[in-house]
C-alpha distance (Angstrom), angle and dihedral (degrees) to the residues before:
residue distance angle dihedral
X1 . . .
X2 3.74 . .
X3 3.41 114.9 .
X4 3.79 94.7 -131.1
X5 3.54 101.8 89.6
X6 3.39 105.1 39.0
X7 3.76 92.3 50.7
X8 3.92 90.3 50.5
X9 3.88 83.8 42.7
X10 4.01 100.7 50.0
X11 4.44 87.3 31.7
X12 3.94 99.1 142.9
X13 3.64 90.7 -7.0
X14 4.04 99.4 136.7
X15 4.37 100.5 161.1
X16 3.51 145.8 -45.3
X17 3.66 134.6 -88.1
X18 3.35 128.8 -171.3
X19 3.95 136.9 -162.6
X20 4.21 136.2 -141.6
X21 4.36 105.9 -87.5
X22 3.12 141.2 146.9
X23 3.55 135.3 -122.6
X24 3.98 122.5 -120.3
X25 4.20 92.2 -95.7
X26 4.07 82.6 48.7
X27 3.88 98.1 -103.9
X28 3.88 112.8 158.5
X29 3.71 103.5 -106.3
X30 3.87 139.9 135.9
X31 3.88 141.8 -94.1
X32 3.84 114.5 -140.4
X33 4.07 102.1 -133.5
X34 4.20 90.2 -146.0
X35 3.52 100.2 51.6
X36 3.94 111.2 26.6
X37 3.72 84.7 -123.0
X38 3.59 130.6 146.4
X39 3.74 123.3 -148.9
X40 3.59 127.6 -124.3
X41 4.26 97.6 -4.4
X42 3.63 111.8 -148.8
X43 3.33 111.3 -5.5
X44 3.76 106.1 51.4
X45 3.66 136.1 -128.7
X46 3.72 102.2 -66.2
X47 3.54 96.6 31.5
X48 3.59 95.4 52.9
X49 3.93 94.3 38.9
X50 3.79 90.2 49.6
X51 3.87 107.4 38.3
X52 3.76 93.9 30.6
X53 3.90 112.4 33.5
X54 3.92 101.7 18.4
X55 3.93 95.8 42.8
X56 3.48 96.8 45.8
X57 4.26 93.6 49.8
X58 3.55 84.5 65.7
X59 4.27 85.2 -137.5
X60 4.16 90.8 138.4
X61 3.68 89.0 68.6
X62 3.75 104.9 32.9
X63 3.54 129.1 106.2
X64 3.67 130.9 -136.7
X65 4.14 134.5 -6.4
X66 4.13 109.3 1.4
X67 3.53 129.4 -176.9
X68 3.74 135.1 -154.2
X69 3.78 135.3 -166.7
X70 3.69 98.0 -153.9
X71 4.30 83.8 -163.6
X72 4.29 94.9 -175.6
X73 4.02 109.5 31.5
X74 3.41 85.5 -179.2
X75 4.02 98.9 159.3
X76 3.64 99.0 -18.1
X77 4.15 105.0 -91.1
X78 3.44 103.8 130.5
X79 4.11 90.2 34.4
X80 4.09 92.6 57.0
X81 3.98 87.9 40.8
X82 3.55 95.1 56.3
X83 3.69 99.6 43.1
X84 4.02 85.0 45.7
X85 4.00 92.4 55.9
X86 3.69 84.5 45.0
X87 4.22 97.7 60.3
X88 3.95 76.4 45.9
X89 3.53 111.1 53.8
X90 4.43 101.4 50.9
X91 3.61 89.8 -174.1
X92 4.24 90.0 72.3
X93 4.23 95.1 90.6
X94 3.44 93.5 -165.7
X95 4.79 128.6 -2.4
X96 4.37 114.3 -168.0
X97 3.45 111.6 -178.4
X98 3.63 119.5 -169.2
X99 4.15 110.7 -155.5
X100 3.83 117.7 -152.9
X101 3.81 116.3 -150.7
X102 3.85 142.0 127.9
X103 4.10 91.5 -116.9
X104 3.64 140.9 -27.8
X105 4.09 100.4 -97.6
X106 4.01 81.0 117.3
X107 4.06 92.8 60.4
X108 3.83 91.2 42.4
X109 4.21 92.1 49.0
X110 4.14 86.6 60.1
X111 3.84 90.5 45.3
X112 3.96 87.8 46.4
X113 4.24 86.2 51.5
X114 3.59 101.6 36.1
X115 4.05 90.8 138.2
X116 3.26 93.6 62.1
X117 3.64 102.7 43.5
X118 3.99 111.3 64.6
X119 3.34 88.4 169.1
X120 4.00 96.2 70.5
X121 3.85 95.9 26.6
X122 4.27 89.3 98.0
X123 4.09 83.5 50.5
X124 3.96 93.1 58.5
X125 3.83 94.2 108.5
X126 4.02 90.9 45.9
X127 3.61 108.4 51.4
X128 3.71 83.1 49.7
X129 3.50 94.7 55.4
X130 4.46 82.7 53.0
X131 3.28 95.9 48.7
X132 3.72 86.5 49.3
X133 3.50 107.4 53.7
X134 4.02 127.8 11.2
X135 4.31 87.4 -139.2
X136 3.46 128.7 49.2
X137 3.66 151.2 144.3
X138 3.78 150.2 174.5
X139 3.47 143.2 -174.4
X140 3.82 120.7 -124.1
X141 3.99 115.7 -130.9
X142 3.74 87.6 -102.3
X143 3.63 92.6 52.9
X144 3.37 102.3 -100.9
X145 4.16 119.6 140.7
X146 3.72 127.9 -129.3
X147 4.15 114.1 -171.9
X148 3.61 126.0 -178.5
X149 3.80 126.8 -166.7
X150 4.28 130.0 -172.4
X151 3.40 113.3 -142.5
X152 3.67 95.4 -164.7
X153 4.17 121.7 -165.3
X154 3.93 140.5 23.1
X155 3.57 106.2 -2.8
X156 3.67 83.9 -149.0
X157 3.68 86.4 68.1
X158 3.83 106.1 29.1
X159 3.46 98.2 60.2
X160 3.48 90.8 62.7
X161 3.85 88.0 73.5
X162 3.82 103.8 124.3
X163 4.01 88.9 -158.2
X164 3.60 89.1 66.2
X165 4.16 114.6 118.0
X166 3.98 114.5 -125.2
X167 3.65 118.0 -109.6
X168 3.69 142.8 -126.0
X169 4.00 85.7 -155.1
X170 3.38 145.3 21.3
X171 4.06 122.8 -161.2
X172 3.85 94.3 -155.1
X173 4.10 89.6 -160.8
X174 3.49 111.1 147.7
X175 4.12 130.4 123.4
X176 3.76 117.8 -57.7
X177 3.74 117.4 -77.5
X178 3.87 78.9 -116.1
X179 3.64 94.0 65.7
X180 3.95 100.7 23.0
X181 3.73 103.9 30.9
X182 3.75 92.4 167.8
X183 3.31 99.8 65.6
X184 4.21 88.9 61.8
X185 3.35 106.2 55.8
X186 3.81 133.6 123.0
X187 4.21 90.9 -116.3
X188 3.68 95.7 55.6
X189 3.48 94.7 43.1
X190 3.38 94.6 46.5
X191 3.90 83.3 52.4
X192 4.27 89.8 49.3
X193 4.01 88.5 57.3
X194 3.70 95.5 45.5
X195 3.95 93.4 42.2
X196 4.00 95.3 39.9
X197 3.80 107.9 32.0
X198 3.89 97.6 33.6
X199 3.75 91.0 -113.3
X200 3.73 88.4 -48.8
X201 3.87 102.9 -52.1
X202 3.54 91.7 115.9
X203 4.13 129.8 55.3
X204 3.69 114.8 -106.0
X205 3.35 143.8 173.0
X206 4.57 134.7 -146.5
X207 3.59 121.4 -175.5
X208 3.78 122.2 -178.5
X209 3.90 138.9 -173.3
X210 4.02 80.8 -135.3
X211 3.76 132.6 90.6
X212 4.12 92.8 176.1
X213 3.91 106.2 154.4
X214 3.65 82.9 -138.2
X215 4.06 100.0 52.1
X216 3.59 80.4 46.2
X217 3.89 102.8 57.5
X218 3.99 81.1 40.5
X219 3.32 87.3 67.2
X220 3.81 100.8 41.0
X221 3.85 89.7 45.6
X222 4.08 92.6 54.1
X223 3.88 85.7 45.6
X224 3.75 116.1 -99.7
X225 4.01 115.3 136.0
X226 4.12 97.4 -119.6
X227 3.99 132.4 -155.3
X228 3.34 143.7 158.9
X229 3.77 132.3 -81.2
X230 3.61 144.7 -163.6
X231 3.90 109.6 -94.9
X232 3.56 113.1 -100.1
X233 3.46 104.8 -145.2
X234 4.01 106.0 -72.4
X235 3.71 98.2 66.1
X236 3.61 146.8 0.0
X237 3.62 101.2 -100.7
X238 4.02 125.6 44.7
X239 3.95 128.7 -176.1
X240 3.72 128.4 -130.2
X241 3.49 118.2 178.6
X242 3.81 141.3 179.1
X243 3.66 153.4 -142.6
X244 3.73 88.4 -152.6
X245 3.84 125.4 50.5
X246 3.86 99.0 -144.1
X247 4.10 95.7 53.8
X248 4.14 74.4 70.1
X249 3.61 104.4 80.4
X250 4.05 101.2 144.8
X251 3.65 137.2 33.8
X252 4.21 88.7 17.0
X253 3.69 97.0 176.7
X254 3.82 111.5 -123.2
X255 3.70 159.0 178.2
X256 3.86 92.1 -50.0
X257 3.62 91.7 48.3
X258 3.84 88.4 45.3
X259 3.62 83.6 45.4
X260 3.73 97.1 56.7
X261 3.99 93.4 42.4
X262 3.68 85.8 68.7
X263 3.50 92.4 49.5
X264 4.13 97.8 40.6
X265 3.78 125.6 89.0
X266 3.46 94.0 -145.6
X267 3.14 95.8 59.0
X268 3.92 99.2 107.3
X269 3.74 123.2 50.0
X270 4.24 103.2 -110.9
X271 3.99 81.8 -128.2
X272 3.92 96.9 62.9
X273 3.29 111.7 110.1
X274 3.80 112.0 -121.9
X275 4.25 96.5 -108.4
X276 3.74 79.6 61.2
X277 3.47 105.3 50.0
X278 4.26 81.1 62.9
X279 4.08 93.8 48.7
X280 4.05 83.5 45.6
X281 3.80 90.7 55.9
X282 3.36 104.2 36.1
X283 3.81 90.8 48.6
X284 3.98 92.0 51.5
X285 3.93 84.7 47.3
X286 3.93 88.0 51.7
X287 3.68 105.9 31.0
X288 3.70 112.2 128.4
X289 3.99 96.2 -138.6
X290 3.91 82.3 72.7
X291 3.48 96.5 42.4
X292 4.13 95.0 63.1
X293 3.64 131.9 130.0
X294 3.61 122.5 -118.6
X295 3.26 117.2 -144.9
């Protein structure tokens, strides 16, 4: 991605801080003082971080190591969620998740409203252990292992990290494409399945709050399979997409919606640069999740 943009974008951008809201349905949540955005809409934190994020990983029924790219910590949802369903499910030997985010001011808002949040009151004892160190791990009773690593900064530059582990899932959570258009684009997402999925050797998973025909053929042009999902709480439409076509088996976006990319004008993020709008539209054109057989 050219650097242009982002730098004009993030210009005197240092964090995030966020203050006590509520969401429409009158869940305790938070207000993010940059963007005018509230997190996690109707459903609430650990509604929408259970039902939404954690369901749709599929971690409560896996077996063995799993990884996570929490990609938006944001105030620590999807992070307490995921290390909840991994005390639950024993058969998980080992869960890492690696949380994306510019600082910690979201961790330290929950610990600064703990009275008001029941949901992250049992959790106390492990955001402070986050906010206190950026790497850290422990081993269950049963000998299971729990790791936890900060990827502190510009996501647009962090996740260039080549150290980075690949992951099973990715919790694509950050501000809207609205508000953050940078974070959405075809480059960086192209970088997410290169970085996360090993180029596309290994099976992985992206769910986002966002149904954006042009996140969506972002993700079909850097090579994730793409389909619909239920909305999670923040709008009526969500994404899930894949590394493998058969982990797909509802909502599989098709010709019509190929159909109708062609015809949209939002189809294109306005901060693509031209070459890519071409590679965008010839890979939709191409793509072999539109070019199946039915039987």
């Amino acid at each position: 991605m050219s650097a242009t943009p982002e730098s004009s974008l993030l210009a005197g951008y240092a964090g995030n801080t966020y203050e006590l809201a509520n969401t429409q349905t009158g869940e305790p949540t938070f207000r993010h003082c940059q963007t005018g955005e509230f997190l996690h809409g109707h459903a609430g934190a650990w509604k929408e971080a259970l039902e939404f994020y954690v369901a749709y990983s599929l971690i409560q029924s896996h077996k063995g190591p799993f990884t996570v790219y929490d990609a938006g910590m944001g105030c620590g949802a999807q992070l307490m969620a995921f290390y909840f369903a991994f005390l639950q499910n024993k058969s998980i030997s080992s869960l890492q998740i690696i949380s994306f985010d510019l600082e910690k001011q979201g961790l330290q808002a929950v610990l600064d409203h703990l009275d008001v949040l029941p949901y992250a009151q049992p959790y106390e004892e492990f955001l402070r252990r986050c906010l206190q160190d950026d790497n850290w791990q422990m081993q269950t009773p049963d000998g299971r292992y729990f790791s936890w690593h900060f990827q502190k900064g510009d996501f647009c530059k962090t996740i260039h990290d080549s150290t980075l582990p690949l992951a099973d899932f990715i919790s694509y959570d950050f501000f809207s494409p609205r508000s953050h258009p940078h974070l959405w684009t075809y480059e960086i997402l192209r970088t997410v399945y290169e970085q996360a999925t090993g180029k596309g050797s290994a099976p992985c998973r992206l769910l986002s709050f966002s149904g954006a025909t042009a996140f969506r053929a972002a993700l079909l042009a850097a090579g994730f399979f793409v389909s619909a999902a239920p909305a999670s709480g923040k709008k009526s439409a969500s994404t899930l997409a894949s590394t493998r076509l058969e982990e797909l088996k509802d909502e599989l976006l098709d010709e019509r919606w190929q159909q109708r990319f062609f015809r949209s004008p939002l189809a294109i993020s306005p901060l693509e640069p031209l070459q890519n709008h071409e590679v965008i539209k010839l890979a939709i054109t191409q793509h072999p999740q539109f070019k199946r057989t039915t039987p």
